[in-house]
Structures are given as structure tokens and as C-alpha cells.
N, C-alpha and C positions, 0 to 999 in steps of 0.2 A: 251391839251394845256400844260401840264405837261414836256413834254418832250422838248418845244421850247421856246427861249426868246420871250419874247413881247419885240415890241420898246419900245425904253427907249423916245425918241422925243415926243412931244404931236402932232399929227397930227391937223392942221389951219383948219378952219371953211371950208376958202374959197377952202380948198385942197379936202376938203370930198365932197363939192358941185361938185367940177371936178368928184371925184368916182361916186359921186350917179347919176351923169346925167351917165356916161358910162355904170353904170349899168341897168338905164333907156334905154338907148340906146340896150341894151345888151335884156334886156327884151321884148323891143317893139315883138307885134306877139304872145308871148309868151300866157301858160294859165294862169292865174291869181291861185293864193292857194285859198284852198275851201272856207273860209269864202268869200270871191271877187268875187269866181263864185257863189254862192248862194245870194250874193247883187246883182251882176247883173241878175238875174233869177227873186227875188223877192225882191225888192227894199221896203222891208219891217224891222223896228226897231228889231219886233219880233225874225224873222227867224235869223237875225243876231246874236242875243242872242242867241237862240238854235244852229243855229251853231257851235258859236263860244266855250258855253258850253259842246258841243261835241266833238268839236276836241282835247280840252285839252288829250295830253299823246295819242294819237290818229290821224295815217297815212291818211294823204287826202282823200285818195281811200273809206277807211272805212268809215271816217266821213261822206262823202257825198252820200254812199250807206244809209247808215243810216238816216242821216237826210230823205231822199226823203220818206225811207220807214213812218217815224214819221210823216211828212208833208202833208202824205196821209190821215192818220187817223185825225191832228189836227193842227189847222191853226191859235190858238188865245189860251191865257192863261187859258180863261175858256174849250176849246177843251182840252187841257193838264188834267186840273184838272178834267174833268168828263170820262176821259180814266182811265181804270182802269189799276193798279199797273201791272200788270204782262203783259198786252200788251203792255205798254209802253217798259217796261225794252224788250221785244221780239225784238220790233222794232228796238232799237236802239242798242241791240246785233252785233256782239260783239266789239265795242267799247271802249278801258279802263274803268274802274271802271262802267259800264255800270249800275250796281246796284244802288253804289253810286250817280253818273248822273241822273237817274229816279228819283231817289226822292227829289236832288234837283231841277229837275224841275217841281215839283209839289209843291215843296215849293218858288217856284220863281213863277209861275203862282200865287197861292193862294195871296201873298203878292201884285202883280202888280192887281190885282182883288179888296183889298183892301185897300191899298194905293191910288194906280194911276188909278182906273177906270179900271183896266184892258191894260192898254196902260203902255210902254216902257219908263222910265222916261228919256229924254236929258241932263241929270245932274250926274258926276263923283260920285259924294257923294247919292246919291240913287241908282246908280247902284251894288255902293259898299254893302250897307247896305242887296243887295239881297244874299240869300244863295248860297255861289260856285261860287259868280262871285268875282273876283280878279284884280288887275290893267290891267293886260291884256287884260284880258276881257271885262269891264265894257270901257277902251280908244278904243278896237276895234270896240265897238257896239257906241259909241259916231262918230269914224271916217266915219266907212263903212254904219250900221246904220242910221246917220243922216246928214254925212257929214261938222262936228263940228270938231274944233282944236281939234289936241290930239295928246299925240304922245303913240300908241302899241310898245311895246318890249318885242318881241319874244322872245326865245333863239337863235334864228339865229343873230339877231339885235343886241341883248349882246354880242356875240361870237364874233362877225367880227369885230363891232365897237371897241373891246378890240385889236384884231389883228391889226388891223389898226392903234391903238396907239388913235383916239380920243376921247375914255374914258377908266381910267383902273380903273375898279370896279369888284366888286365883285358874282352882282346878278342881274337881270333884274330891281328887283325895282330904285337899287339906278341909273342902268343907265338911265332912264325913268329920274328921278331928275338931272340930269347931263342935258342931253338932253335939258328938259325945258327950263334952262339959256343959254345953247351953241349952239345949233342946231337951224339953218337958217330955218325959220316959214314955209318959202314955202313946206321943207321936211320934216315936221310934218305929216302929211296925208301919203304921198307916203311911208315914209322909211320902213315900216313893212313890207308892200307888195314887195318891191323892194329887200331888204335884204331877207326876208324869200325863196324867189325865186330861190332868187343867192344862197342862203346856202343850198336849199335842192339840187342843183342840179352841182354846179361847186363849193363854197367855202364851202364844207363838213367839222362837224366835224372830220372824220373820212376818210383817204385817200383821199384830196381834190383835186378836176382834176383843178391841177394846169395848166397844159398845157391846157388847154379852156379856162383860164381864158383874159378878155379882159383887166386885170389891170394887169399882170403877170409881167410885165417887170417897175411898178411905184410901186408895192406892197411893203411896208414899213415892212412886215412881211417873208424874204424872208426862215427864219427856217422852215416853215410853207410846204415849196416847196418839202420836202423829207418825201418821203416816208414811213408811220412808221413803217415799218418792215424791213427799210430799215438807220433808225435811229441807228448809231453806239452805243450799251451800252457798260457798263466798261467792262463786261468780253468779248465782240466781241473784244475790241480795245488791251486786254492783250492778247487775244487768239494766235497773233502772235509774239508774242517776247519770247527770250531767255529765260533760267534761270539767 
């Protein structure tokens, strides 16, 4: 992002609703990212938590090899906590922090075992309090999870909504707070699934295929459209002139 203006315009409520439907539109058919396909497999609070504690810093493909391998061996907080430490971490290899991961979720079972009976608490503020789960985390297992307002923000969802000009922040959390007051209720649920979609596959951080895009031609961020290696620096643009 470094290299291109963001708009200067705040992008209208009512303008991002037009994006997000064409994104929707853009998406229909499409697969859903791994926590979305793992809700629709097992429309369980849990799994969603583990999933979603998995994917963190961690490619679709992996997380969801992984999980399946985890989900064989253990299906409930107490299945976590009576797997022992070095199967788990096997299982869920290689993963990022894979180490680190394992043992938060044996300290996130341990606590839901006794806190909550063992069950997934519906509430932002207990989710938090669990070890490793963070705003993203704890609003996607509220969304996908249980199907409760929330709104997840990804780093696709920070990224694009910055591009886009309708929030200029600086970190997923504050855009999350942003959101809450601006962002039209109905796209509370959808936006995470729908941006993270669009970002991993046509609005990239990194060499975005502009040309697939279905907003290319309304997109408010048109710096965005070149290439970066293709992005003139100082000494490209001296390289041809005179003494």
C-alpha cells in the first residue's frame, strides 16, 4: 500500500452496499474460505473455534488438511484435553505456530470444560477471555459459529475497505470499531466471507488482477491498478534524462 495513494473521498455507506452486492454477485458459486466450508460440514460452535484458531497466519489448503486430521482424533473440548501434547501438535502440523496453537487449545478446552460446561460461550467478552482467541476470532465464531451479529475483520476486510476509501485506519481492530457505527447491519455477517474471497483471489495484496475485477471500472482506488514492478521509482523516472 505503500507505494499508492488511498482516496482522499470517504466512500457512502449506500456506495459500499452497491460493491458488496457485486461482490456477492461476483462470489455466488464460488468456495467459501475454510472456516465457511468447515461451518457448512459441521455446523458446530466448536469446530469453528478450532478452525478458526488454526487458520490464524495459516493458507486455506493447510488449515483445512489439518483440521480434518484433528477432528478425527477429537470432537469436544474434553477430546482436546485428553489427546496428548505431541499428537495434537502432529496433527495439526504444519500449520503456523503449530506449537504454539496446540497448546492453546488445550488451554482453551481446559477453560470451556470449566467455565462453560464444556460448550462454546455466544458472548464476545468470554470468547475473548479464552487463550489465543482475539477479535477476529472470537466475532467469527459468534458469526459463522452461531449465526449472531458481528462483524470479523480479516486483513483482507482492513485492506480493501482502506482501498476503497470507507475507512482509513490503521489496523483491523480499529476498523472492526469503525464498522460497528458505519457499516449497514445486513453486511455485518457477510462482509468477512465476501472480502476475504475477493482479496485472496482478484483484489491481492500483492499484484492485484485488476483486470478480473467486476468493480475495475467504479473502483475509487485506481493507483492500485499498476503493477508493482511496474510502479515508476525515482531512479526509473531519472534514468532517462540528460545531464
Amino acid at each position: 500500500m505503500a507505494n499508492w495513494k488511498l482516496p482522499t473521498k470517504k466512500m457512502k455507506a449506500s456506495t459500499l452496499s452497491k460493491f458488496l452486492e457485486t461482490v456477492q454477485d461476483w462470489k455466488r458459486g464460488r468456495e467459501e474460505p475454510v472456516v465457511g466450508r468447515i461451518r457448512e460440514t459441521r455446523p458446530d460452535p466448536f469446530a469453528v473455534l478450532v478452525g478458526t484458531v488454526l487458520s490464524l497466519r495459516t493458507r486455506d489448503v493447510v488449515t483445512e488438511q489439518a483440521f480434518e486430521r484433528l477432528w478425527v482424533l477429537a470432537q469436544t473440548p474434553r477430546d482436546i484435553l485428553a489427546l496428548p501434547v505431541d499428537d495434537l501438535e502432529a496433527a495439526i502440523r504444519p500449520v503456523g505456530f503449530y506449537k504454539t496453537k496446540a497448546r492453546s487449545l488445550k488451554a482453551i478446552a481446559g477453560l470451556l470444560i470449566e467455565r462453560h460446561g464444556g460448550e462454546v460461550p455466544p458472548d464476545l467478552d468470554a470468547l475473548l477471555a479464552l487463550p489465543g482467541v482475539g477479535r477476529k476470532t472470537a466475532n467469527l465464531v459468534l458469526t459463522e459459529g452461531f449465526g449472531l451479529p458481528g462483524v470479523c475483520v480479516d486483513t483482507h476486510v482492513h485492506r480493501i475497505l482502506n482501498w476503497w476509501g470507507f475507512v482509513k485506519t490503521k489496523a483491523p481492530d480499529e476498523t472492526e470499531a469503525v464498522l460497528r457505527k458505519t457499516l449497514p447491519k445486513r453486511w455485518w455477517i457477510p462482509v468477512n466471507g465476501l472480502l476475504v474471497s475477493f482479496g485472496q483471489s482478484v483484489c491481492r495484496p500483492v499484484a492485484p488482477r485488476c483486470e478480473a475485477c467486476p468493480l475495475l471500472k467504479e473502483c475509487p482506488y485506481p493507483g492500485k491498478r499498476v503493477a508493482r514492478n511496474r510502479v515508476p521509482t525515482r531512479a526509473g523516472q531519472d534514468a532517462g534524462r540528460g545531464p
